[in-house]
PDB file of N, CA, C and O in Angstrom:
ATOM      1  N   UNK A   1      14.215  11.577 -10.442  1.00  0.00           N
ATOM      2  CA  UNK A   1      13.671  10.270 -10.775  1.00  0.00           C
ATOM      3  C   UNK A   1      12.163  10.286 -10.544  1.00  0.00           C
ATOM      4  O   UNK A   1      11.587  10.824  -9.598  1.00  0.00           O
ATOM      5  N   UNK A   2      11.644   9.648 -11.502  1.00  0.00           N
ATOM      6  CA  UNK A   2      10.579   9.783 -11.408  1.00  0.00           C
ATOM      7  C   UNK A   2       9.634   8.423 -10.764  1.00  0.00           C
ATOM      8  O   UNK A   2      10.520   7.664 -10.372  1.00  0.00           O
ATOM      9  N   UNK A   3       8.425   7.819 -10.497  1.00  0.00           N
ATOM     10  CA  UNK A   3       7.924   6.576 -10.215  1.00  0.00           C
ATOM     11  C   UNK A   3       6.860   6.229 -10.652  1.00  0.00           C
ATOM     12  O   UNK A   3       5.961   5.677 -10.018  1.00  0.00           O
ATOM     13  N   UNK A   4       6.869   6.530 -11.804  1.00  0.00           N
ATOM     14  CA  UNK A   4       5.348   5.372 -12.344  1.00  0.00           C
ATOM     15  C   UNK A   4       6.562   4.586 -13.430  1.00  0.00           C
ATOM     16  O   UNK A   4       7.746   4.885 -13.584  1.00  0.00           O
ATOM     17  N   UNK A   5       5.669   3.382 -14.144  1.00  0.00           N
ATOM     18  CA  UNK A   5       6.758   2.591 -14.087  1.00  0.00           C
ATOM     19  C   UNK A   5       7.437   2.434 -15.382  1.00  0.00           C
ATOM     20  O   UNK A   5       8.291   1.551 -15.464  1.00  0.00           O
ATOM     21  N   UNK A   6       7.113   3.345 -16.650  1.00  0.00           N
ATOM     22  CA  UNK A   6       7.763   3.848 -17.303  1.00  0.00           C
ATOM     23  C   UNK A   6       8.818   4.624 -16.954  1.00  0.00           C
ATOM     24  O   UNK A   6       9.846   4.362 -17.578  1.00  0.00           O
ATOM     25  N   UNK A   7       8.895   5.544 -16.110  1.00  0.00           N
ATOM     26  CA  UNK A   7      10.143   5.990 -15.960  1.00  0.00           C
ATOM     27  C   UNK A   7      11.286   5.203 -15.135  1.00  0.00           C
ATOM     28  O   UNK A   7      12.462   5.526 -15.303  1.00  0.00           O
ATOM     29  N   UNK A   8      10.986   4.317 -14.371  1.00  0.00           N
ATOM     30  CA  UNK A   8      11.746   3.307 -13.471  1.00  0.00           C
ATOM     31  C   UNK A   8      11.997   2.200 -13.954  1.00  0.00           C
ATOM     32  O   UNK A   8      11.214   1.610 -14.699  1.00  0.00           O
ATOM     33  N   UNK A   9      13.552   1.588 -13.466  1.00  0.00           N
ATOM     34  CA  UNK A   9      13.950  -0.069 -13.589  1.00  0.00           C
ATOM     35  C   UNK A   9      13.034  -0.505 -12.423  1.00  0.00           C
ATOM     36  O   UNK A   9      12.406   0.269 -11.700  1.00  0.00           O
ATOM     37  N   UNK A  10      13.047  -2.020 -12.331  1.00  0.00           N
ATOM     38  CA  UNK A  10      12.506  -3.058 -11.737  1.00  0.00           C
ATOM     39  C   UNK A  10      13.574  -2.235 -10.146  1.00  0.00           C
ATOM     40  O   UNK A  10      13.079  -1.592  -9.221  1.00  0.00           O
ATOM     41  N   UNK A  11      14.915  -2.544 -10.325  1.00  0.00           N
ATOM     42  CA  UNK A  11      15.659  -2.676  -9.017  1.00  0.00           C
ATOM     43  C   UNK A  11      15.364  -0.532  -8.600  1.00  0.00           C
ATOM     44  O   UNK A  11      15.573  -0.164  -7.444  1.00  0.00           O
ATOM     45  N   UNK A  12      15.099   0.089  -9.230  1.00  0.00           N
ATOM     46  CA  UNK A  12      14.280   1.018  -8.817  1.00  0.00           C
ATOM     47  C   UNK A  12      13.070   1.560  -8.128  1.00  0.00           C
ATOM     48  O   UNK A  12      12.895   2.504  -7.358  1.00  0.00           O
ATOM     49  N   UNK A  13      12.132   0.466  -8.766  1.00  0.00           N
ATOM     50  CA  UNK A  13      11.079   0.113  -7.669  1.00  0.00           C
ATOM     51  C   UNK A  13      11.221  -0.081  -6.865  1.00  0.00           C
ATOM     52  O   UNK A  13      10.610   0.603  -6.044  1.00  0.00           O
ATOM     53  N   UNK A  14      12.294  -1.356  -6.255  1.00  0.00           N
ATOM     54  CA  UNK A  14      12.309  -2.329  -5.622  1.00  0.00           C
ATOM     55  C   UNK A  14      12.872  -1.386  -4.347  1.00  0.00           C
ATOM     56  O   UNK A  14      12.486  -1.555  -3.190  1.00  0.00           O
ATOM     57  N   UNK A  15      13.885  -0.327  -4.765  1.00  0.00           N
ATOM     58  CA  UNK A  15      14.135   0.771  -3.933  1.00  0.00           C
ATOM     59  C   UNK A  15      12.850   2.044  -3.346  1.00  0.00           C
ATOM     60  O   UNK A  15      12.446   2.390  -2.236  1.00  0.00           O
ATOM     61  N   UNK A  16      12.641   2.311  -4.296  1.00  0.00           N
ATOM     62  CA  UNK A  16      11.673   2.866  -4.099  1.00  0.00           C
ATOM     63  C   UNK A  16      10.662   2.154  -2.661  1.00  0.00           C
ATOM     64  O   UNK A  16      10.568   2.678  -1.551  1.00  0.00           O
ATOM     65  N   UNK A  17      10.176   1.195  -2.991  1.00  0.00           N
ATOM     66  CA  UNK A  17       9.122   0.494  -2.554  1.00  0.00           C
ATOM     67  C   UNK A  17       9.994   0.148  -0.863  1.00  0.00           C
ATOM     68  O   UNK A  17       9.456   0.546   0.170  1.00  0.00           O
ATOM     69  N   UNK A  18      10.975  -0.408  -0.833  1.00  0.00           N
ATOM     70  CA  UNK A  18      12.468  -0.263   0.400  1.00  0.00           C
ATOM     71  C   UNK A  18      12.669   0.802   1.038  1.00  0.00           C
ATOM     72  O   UNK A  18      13.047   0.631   2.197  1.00  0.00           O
ATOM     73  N   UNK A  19      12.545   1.898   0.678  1.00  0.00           N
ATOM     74  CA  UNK A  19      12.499   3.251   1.190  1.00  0.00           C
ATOM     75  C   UNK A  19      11.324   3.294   1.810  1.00  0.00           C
ATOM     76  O   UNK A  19      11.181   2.953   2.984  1.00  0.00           O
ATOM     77  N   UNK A  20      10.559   3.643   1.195  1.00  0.00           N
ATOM     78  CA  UNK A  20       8.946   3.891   1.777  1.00  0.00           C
ATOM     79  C   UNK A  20       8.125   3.076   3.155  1.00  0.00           C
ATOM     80  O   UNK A  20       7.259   3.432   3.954  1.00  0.00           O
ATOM     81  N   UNK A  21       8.814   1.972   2.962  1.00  0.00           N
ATOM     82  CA  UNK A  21       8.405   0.826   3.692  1.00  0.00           C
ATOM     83  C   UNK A  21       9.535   1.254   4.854  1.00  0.00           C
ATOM     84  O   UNK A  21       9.110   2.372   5.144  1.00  0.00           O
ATOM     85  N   UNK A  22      10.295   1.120   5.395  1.00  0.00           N
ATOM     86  CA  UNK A  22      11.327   1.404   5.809  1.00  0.00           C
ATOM     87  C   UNK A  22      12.013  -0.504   6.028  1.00  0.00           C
ATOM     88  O   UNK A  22      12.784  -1.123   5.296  1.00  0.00           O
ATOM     89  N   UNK A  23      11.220  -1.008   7.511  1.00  0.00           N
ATOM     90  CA  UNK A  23      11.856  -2.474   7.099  1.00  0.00           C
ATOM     91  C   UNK A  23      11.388  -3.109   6.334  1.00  0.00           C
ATOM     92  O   UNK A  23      10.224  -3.374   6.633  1.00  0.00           O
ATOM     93  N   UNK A  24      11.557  -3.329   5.858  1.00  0.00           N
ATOM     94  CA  UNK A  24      11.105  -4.361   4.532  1.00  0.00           C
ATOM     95  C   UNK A  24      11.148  -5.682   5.050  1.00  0.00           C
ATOM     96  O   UNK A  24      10.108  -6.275   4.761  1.00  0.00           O
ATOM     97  N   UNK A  25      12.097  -6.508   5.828  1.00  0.00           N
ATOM     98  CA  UNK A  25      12.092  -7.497   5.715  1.00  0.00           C
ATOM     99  C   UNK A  25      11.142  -7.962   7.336  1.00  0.00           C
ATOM    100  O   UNK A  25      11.310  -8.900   8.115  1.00  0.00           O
ATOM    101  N   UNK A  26      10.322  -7.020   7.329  1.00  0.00           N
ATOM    102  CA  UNK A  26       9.840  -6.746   9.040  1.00  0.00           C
ATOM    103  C   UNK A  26       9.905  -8.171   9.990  1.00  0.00           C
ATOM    104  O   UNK A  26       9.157  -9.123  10.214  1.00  0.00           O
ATOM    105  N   UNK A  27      11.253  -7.724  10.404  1.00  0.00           N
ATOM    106  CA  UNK A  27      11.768  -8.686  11.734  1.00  0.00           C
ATOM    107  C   UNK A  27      11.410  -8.054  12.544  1.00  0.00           C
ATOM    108  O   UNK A  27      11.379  -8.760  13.552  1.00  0.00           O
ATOM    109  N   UNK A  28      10.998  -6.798  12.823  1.00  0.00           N
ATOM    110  CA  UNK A  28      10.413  -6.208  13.836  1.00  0.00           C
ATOM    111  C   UNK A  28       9.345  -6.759  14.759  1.00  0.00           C
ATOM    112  O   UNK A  28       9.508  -7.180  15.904  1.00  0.00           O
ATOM    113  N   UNK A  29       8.170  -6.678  14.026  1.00  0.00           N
ATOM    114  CA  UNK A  29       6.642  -7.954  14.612  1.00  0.00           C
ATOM    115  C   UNK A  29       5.770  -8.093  13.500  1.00  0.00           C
ATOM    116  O   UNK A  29       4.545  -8.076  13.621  1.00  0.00           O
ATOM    117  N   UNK A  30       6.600  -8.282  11.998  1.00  0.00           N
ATOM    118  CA  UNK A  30       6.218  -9.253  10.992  1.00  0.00           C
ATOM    119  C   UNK A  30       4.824  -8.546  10.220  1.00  0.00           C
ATOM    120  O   UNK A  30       3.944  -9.229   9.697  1.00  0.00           O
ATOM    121  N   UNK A  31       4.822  -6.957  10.271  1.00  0.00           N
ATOM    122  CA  UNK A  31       3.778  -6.648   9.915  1.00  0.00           C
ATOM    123  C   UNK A  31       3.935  -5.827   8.591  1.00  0.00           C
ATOM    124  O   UNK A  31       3.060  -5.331   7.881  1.00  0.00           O
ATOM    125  N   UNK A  32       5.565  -5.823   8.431  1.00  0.00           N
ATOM    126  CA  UNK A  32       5.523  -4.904   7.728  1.00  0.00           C
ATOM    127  C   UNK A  32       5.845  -5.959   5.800  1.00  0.00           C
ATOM    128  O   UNK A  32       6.336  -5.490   4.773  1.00  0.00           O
ATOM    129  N   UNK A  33       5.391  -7.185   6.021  1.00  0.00           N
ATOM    130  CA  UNK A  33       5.610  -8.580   5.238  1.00  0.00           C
ATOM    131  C   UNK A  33       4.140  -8.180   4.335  1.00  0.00           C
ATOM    132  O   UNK A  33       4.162  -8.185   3.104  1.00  0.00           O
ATOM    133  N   UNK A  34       3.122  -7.903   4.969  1.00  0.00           N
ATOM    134  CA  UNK A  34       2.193  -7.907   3.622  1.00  0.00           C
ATOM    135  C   UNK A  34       1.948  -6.331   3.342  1.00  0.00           C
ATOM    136  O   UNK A  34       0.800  -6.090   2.969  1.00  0.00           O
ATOM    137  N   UNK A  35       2.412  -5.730   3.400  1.00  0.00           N
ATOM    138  CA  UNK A  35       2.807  -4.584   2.906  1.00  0.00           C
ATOM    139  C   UNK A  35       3.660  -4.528   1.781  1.00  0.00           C
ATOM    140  O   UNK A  35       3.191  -4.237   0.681  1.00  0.00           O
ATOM    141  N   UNK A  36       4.969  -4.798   1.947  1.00  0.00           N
ATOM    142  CA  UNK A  36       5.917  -5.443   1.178  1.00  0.00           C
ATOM    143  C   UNK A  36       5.307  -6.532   0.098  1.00  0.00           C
ATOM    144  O   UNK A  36       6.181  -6.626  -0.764  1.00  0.00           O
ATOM    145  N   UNK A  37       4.382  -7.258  -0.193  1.00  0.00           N
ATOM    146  CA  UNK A  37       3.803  -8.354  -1.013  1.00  0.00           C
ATOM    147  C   UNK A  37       3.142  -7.037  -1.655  1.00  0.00           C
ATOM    148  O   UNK A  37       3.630  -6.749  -2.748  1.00  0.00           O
ATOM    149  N   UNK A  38       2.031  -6.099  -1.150  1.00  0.00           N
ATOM    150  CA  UNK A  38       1.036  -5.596  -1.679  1.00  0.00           C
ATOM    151  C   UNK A  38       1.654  -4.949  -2.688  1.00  0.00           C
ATOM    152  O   UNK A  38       0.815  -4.762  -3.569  1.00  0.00           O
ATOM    153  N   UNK A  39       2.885  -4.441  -3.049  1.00  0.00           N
ATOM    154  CA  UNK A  39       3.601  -3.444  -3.735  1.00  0.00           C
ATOM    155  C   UNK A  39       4.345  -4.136  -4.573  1.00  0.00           C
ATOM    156  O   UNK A  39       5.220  -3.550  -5.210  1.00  0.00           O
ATOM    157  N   UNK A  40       4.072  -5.918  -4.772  1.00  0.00           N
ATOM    158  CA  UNK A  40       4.794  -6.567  -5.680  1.00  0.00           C
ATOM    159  C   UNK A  40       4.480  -6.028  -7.124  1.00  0.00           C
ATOM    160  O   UNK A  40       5.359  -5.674  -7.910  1.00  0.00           O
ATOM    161  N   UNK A  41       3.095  -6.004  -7.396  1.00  0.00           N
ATOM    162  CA  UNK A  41       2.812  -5.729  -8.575  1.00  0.00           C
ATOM    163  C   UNK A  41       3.561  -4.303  -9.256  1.00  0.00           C
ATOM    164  O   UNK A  41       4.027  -4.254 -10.395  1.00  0.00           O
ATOM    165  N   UNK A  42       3.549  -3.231  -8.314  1.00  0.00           N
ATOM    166  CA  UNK A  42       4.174  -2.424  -8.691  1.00  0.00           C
ATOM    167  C   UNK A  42       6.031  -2.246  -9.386  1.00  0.00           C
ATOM    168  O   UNK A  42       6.573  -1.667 -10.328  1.00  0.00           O
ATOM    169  N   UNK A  43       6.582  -3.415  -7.884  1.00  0.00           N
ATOM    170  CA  UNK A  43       7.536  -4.149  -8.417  1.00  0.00           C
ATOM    171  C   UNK A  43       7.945  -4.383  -9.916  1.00  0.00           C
ATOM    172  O   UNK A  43       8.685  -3.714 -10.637  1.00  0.00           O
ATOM    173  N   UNK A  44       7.099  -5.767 -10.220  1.00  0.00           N
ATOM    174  CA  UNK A  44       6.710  -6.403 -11.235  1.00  0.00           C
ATOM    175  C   UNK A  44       6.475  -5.299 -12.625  1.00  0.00           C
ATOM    176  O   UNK A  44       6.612  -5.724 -13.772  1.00  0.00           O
ATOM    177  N   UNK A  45       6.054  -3.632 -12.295  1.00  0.00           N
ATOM    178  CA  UNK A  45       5.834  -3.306 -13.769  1.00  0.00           C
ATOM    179  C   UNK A  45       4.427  -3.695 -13.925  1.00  0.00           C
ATOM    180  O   UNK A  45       3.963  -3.384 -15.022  1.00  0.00           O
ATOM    181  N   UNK A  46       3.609  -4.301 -13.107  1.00  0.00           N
ATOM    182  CA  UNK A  46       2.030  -4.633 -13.343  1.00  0.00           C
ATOM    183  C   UNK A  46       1.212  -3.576 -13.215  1.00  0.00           C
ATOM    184  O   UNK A  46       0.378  -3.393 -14.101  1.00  0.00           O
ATOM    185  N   UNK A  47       1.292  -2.599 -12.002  1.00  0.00           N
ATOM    186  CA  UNK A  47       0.116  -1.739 -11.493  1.00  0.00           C
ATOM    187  C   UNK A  47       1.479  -0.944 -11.273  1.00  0.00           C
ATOM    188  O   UNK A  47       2.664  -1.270 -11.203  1.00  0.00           O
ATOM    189  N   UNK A  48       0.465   0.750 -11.162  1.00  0.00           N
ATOM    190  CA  UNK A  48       0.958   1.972 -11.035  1.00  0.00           C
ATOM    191  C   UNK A  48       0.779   1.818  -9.204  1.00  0.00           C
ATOM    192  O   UNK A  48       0.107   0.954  -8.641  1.00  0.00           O
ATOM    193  N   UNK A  49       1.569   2.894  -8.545  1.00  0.00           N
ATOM    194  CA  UNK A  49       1.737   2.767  -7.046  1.00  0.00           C
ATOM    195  C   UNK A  49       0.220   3.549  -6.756  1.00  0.00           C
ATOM    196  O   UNK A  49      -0.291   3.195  -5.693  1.00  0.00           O
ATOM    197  N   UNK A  50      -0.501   4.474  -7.483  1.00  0.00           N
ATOM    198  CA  UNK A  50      -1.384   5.174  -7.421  1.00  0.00           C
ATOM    199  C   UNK A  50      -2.959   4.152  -7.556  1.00  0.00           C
ATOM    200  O   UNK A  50      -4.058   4.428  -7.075  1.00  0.00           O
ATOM    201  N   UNK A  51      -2.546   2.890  -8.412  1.00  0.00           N
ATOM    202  CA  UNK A  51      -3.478   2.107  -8.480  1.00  0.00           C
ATOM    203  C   UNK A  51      -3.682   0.781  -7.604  1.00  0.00           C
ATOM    204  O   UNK A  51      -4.758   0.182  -7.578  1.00  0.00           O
ATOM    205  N   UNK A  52      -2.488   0.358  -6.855  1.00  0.00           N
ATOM    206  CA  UNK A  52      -2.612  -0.022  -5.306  1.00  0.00           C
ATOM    207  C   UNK A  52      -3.150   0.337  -4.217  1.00  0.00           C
ATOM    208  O   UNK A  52      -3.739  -0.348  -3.380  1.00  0.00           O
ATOM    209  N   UNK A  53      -2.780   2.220  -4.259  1.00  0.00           N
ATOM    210  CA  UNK A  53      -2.758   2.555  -3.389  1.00  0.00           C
ATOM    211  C   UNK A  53      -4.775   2.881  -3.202  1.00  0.00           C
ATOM    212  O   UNK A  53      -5.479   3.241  -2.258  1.00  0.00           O
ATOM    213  N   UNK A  54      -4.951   2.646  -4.130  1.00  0.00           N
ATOM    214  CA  UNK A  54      -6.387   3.295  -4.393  1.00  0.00           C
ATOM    215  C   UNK A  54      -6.967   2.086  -3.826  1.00  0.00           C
ATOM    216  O   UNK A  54      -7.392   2.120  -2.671  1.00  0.00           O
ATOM    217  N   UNK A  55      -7.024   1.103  -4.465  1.00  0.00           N
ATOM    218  CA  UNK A  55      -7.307  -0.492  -4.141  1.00  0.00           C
ATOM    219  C   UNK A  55      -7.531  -0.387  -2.576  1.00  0.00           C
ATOM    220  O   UNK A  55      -8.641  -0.297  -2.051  1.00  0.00           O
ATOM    221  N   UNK A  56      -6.140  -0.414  -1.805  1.00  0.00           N
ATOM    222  CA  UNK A  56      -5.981  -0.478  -0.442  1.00  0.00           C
ATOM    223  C   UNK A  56      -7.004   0.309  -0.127  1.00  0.00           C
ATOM    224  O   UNK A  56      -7.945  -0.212   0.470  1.00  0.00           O
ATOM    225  N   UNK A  57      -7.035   1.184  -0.327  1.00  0.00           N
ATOM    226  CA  UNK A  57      -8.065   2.541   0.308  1.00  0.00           C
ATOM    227  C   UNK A  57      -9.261   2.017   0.082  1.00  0.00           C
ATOM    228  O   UNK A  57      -9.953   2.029   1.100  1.00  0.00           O
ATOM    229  N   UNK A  58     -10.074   1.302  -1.377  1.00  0.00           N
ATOM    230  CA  UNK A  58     -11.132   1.229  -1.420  1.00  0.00           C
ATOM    231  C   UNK A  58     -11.725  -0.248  -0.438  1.00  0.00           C
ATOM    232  O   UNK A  58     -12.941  -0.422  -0.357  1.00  0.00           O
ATOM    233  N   UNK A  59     -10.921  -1.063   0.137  1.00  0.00           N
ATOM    234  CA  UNK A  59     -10.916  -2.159   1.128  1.00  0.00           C
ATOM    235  C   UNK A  59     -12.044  -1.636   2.250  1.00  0.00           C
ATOM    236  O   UNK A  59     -12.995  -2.332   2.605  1.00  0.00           O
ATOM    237  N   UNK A  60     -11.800  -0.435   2.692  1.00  0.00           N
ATOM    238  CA  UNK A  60     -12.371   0.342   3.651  1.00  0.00           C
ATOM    239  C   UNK A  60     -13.654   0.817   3.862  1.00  0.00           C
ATOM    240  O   UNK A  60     -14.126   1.180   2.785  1.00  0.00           O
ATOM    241  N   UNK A  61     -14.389   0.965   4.745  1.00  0.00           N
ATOM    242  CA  UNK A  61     -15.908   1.247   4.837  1.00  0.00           C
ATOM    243  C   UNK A  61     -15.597   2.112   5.960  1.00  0.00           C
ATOM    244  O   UNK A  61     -14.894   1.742   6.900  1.00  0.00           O
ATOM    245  N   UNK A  62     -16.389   3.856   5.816  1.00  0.00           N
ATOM    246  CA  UNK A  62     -16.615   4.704   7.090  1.00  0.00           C
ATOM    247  C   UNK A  62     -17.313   4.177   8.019  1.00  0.00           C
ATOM    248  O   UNK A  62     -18.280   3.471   7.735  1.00  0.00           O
ATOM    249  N   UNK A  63     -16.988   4.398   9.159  1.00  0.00           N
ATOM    250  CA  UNK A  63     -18.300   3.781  10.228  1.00  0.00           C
ATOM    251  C   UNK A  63     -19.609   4.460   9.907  1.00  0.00           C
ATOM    252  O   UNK A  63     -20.522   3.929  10.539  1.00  0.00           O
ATOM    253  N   UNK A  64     -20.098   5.670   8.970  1.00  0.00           N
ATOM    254  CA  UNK A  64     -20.692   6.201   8.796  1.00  0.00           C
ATOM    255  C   UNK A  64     -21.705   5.080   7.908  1.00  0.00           C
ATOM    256  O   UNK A  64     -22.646   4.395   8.308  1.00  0.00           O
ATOM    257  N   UNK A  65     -21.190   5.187   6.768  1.00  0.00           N
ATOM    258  CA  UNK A  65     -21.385   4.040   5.904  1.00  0.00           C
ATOM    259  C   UNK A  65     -22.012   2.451   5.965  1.00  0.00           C
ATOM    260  O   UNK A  65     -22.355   1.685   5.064  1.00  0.00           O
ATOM    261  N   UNK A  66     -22.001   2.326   7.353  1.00  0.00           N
ATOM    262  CA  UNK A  66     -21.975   0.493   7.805  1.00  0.00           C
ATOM    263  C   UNK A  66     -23.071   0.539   7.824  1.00  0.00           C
ATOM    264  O   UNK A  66     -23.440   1.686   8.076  1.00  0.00           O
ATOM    265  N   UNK A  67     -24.187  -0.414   7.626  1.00  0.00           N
ATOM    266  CA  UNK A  67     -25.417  -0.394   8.333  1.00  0.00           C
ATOM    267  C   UNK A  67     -25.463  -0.762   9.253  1.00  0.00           C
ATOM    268  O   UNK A  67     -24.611  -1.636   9.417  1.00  0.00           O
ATOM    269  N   UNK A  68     -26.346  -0.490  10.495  1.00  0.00           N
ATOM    270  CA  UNK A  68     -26.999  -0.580  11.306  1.00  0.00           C
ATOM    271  C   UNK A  68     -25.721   0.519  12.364  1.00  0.00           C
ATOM    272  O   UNK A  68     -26.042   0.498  13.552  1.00  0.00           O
ATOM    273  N   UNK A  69     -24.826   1.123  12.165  1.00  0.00           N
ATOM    274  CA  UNK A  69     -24.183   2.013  12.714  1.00  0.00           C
ATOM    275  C   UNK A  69     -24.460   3.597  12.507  1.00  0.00           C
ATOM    276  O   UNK A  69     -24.259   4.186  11.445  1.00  0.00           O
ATOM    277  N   UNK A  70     -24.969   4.207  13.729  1.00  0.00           N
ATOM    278  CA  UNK A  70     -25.172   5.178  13.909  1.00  0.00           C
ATOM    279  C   UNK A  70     -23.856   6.236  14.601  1.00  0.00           C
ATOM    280  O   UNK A  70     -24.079   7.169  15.373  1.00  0.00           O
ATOM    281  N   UNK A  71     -22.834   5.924  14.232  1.00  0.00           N
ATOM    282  CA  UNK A  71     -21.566   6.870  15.273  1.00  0.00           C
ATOM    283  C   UNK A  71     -21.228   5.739  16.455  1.00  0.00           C
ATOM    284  O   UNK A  71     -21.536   4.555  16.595  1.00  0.00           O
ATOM    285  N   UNK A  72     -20.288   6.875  17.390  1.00  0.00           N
ATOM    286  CA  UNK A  72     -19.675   5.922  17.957  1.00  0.00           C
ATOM    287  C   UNK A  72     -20.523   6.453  19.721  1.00  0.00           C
ATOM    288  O   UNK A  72     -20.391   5.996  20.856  1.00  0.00           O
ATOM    289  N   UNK A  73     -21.160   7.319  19.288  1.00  0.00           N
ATOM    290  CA  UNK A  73     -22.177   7.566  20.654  1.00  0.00           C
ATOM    291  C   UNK A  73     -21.509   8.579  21.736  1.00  0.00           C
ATOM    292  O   UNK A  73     -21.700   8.797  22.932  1.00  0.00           O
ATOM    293  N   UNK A  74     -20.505   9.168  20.598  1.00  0.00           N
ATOM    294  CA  UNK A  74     -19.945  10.020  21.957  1.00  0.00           C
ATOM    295  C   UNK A  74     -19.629  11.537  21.494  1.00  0.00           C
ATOM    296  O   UNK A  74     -18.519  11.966  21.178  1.00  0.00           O
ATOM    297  N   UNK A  75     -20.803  12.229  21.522  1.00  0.00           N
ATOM    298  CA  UNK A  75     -20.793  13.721  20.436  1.00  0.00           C
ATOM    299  C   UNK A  75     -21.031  14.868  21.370  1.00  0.00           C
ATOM    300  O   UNK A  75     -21.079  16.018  20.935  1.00  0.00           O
TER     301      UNK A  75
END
């Protein structure tokens, strides 16, 4: 089986995306809830898992990157 979303049903994803996540319905300490949202689109047949996943990643700034940050002072 494959997972981009031509090759997958909806309730395939939905596995897919259930697997990966492990709880899904995170009763654990509720963190694992927008995780589970972020992967709707993929769900949905909207976005590829590769084009989320990129998204998520690009959210991010190196501490390198920040201004006025020089490291963390401990080399």
């Amino acid at each position: 089986m494959g997972y981009l979303i031509s090759e997958t049903t909806k309730e395939e994803r939905e596995a897919i995306v259930a697997e990966s996540l492990g709880n899904i319905e995170a009763t654990c300490d509720g963190c694992m809830s927008g995780l589970a949202e972020m992967y709707q689109d993929y769900i949905d047949g909207k976005k590829e898992l590769c084009e989320i996943n990129m998204e998520f990643n690009a959210r991010y700034v190196h501490g390198e990157d920040m201004p006025g940050r020089s490291g963390c002072g401990y080399k």
